[in-house]
N, C-alpha and C positions, 0 to 999 in steps of 0.2 A: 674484232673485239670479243675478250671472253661475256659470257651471261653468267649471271645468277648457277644456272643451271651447268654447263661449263665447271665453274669452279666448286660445286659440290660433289660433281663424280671424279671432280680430282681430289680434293678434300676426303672421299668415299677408298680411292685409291691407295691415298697415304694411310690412312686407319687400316685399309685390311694390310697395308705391309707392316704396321705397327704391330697389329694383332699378328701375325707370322710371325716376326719377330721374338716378340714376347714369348710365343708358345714354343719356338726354339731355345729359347735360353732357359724357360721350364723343364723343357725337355733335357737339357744339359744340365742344370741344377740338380734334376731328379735323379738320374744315372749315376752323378756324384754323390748324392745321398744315399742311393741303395748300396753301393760300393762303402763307403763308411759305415755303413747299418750292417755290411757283412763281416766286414773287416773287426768290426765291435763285435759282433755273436762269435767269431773266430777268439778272438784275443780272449774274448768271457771264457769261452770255452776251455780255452787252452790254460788259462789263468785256474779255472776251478779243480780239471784233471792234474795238474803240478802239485797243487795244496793236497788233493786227496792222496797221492802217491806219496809224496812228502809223508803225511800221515799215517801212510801205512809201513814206513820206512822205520820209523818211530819204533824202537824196541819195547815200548809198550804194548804198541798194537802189532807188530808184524807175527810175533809168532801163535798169536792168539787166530788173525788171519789166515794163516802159512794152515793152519788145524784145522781150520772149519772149513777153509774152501776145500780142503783134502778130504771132507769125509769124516776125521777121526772126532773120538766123542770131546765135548766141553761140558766144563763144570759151569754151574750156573750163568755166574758173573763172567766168564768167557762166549758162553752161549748170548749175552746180552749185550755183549761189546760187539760181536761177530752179527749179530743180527742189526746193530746200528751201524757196523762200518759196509754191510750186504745195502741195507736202505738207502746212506749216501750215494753207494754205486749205483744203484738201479734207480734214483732220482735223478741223478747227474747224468746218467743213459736216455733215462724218458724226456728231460731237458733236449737234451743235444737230436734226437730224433725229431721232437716239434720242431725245433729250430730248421732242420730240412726240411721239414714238413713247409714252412711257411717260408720257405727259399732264403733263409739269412747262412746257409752253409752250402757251400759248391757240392758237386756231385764229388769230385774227387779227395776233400776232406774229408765225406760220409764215407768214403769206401774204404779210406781205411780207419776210420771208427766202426765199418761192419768187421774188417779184418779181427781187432782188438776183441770184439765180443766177442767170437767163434775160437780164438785162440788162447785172453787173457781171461774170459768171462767162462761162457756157458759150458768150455771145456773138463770144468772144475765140480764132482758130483754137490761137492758141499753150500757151493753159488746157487747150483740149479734147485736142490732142494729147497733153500732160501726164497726161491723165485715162485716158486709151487707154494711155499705157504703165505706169503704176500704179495702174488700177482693182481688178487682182488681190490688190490690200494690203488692201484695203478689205470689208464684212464683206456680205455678200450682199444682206443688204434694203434696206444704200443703195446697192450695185449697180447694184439695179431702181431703185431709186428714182430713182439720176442719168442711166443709161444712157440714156433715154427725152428726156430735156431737154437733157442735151450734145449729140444727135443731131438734135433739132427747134427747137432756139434757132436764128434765124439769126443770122447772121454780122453782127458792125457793118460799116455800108458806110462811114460817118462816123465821124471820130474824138469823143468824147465834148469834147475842147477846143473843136474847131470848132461842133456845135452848141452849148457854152456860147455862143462869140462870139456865134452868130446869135440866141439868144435874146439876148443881152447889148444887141445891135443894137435888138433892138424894145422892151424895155423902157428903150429913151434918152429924153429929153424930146424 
């Protein structure tokens, strides 16, 4: 015959299998969650880089862009377009870096988000200049983080149009 005693360390039993239980299916809920948490900073991500390229597609803003990331001079009201379309980029950069920072973007996303800088960004004298006069806006660990690669990207010697052509050239019949 079971005692008192008997059926509390079964009772003791069943609780801790309870509580495993439970901490499994947290532990499953949680993984699902973090998987959606990345999945949502990916899609944000990707959702806000389309709108800004969209925006720079805009014949309003492109050749105004096309000029200042180049270096060549602007007149006021170009100089003040090109400094607020330089800020979204380097907002929407320091964005996407915390977001790695805080693990909501895979390592291979980020790599080629570093691609993009080194070849769509920091390559461009008139970005970097940009960067040099309002890096103090910006929050110190992407400081270091871009300081480093605006300064050792080099510079396009070719305009990205002309080597389309030439690739264009060899992919002819």
């Amino acid at each position: 015959m079971m005692t008192v005693a008997d059926l509390a360390h079964i009772a003791d039993i069943v609780a801790a299998i309870g509580i495993i239980g439970s901490m499994i299916f947290v532990g499953v809920q949680s993984r699902q969650n973090t998987r959606s948490v990345r999945s949502s900073a990916l899609q944000q991500n990707t959702d806000h880089w389309q709108s800004y390229y969209a925006l720079l597609a805009d014949p309003k803003f492109a050749g105004t862009f096309a000029k200042g990331s180049a270096g060549h001079d602007l007149e006021q009201a170009e100089f003040t377009q090109f400094f607020l379309l330089c800020r979204a980029l380097l907002m929407g950069m320091e964005n996407q870096h915390y977001q790695f920072q805080q693990g909501l973007i895979d390592k291979e996303a980020y790599a080629g988000f570093k691609v993009v800088i080194n070849e769509q960004v920091a390559a461009f004298p008139g970005i970097r200049a940009m960067w040099q006069l309002t890096r103090h806006s910006y929050g110190a660990e992407f400081v270091r983080f871009l300081d480093p690669i605006m300064a050792e990207a080099p510079i396009h010697q070719q305009s990205a149009r002309m080597k389309w052509k030439e690739l264009l050239a060899t992919n002819q019949p």
